[in-house]
C-alpha positions as CSV (number, residue, x, y, z in Angstrom):
1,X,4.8,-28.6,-0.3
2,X,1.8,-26.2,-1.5
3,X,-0.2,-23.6,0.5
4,X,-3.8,-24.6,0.1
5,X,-5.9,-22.3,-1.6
6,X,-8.5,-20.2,0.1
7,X,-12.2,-20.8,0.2
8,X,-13.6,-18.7,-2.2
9,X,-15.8,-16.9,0.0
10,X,-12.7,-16.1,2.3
11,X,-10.9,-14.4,-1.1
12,X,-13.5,-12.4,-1.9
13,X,-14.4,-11.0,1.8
14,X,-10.6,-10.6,2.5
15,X,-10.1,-8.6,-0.9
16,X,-13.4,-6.4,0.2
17,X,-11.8,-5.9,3.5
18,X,-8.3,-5.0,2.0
19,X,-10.1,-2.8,-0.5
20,X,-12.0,-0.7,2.1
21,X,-9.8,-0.8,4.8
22,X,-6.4,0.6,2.9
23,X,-8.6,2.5,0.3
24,X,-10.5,4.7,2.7
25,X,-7.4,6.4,4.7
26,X,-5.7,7.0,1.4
27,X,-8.8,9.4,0.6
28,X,-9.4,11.0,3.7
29,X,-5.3,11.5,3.4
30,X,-6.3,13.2,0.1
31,X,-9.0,15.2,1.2
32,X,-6.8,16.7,3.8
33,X,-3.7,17.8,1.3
34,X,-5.5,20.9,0.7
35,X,-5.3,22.5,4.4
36,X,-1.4,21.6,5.8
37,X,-2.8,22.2,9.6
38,X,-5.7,19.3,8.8
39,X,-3.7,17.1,7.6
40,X,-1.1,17.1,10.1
41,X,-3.2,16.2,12.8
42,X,-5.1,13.3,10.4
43,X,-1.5,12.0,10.2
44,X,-0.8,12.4,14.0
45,X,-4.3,10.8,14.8
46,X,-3.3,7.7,11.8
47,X,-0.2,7.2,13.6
48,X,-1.4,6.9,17.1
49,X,-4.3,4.5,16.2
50,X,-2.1,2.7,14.6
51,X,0.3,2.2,17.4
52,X,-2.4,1.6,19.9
53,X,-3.3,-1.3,18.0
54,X,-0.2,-2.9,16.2
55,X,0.6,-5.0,19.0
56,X,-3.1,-6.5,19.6
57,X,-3.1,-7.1,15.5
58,X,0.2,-9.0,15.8
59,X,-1.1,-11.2,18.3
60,X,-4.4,-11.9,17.1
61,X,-2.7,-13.2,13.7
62,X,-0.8,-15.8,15.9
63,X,-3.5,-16.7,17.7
64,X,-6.0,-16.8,14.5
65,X,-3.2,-18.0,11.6
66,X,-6.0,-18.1,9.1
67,X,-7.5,-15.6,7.2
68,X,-11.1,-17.1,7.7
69,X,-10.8,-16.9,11.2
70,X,-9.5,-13.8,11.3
71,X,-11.9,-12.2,9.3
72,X,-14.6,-13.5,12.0
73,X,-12.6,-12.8,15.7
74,X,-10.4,-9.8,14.6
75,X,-13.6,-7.2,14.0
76,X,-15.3,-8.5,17.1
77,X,-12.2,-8.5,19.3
78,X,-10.9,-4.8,18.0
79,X,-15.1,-3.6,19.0
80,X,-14.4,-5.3,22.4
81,X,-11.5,-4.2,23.0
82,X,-13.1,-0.1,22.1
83,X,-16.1,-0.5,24.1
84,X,-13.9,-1.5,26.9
85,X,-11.9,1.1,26.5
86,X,-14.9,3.3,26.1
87,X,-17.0,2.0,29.1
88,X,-13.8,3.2,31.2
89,X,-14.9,6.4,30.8
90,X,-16.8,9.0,33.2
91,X,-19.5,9.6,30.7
92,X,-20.3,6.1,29.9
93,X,-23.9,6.1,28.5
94,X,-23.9,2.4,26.5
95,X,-22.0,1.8,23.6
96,X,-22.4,3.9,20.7
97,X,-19.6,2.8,18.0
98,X,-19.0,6.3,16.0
99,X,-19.1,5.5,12.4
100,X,-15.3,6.7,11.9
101,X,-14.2,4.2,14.6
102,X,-16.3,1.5,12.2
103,X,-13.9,2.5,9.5
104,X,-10.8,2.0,12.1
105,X,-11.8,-1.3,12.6
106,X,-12.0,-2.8,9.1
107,X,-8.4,-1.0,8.4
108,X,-7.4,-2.6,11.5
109,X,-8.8,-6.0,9.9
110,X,-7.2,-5.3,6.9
111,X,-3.8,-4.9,8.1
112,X,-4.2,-8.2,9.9
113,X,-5.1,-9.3,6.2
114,X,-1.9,-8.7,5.3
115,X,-0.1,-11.0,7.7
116,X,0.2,-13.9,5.5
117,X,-1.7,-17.0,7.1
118,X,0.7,-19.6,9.1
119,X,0.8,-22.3,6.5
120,X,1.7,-19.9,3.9
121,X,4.8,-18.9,6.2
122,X,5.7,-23.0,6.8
123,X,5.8,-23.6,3.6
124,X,7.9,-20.6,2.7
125,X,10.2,-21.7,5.4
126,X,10.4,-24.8,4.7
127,X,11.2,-24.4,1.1
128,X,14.0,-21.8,2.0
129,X,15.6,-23.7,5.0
130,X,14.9,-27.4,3.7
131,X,17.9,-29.4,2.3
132,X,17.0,-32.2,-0.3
């Protein structure tokens, strides 16, 4: 049994998201190195965004097992689910997506990038579990 391949559209867009999206933390991360009190708090705020959304990115790669779909419903569902969040608040004047949380997003997509797709996992299973 063989994975299919991905369209190469999909490669190149999910390679541009994993790029950005993993790349971009690491040099904020580096930025910070030079003032311990900064940098603290840019790995408190890393940590809680990514707990807030770990769960929600687990689901959405079972409910979207391939990476083209993903790479559609995951950004629009993770700005959903902020300007819901955001239109909770008090001082709710329309949405206006802060460029950092833009960033959040595509690391957010990118870590779903990194759940391989379902028929990679079937197959993997299969060729570990299968008896000839």
């Amino acid at each position: 049994m063989s994975v299919t391949s991905l369209d190469p559209w999909v490669a190149k867009v999910r390679m541009g998201i994993l790029l950005l999206g993993l790349a971009w933390p690491a040099v904020v991360f580096n930025m910070g190195l030079a003032d311990a009190d900064k940098f603290t708090w840019m790995a408190i705020g890393a940590s809680f965004m990514a707990t807030i959304f770990a769960v929600p990115l687990l689901a959405l790669a079972f409910v979207f097992p391939t990476y083209k779909s993903r790479i559609i419903a995951v950004p629009l569902l993770l700005a959903l689910v902020f300007w819901w969040l955001e239109s909770g608040s008090s001082t709710y004047n329309g949405l206006s997506l802060p460029p950092q949380m833009g960033l959040w997003i595509v690391s957010l997509t990118a870590l779903a990038m990194l759940i391989p797709e379902f028929s990679s996992v079937k197959a993997f299973y299969r060729s570990v579990f299968h008896r000839k």
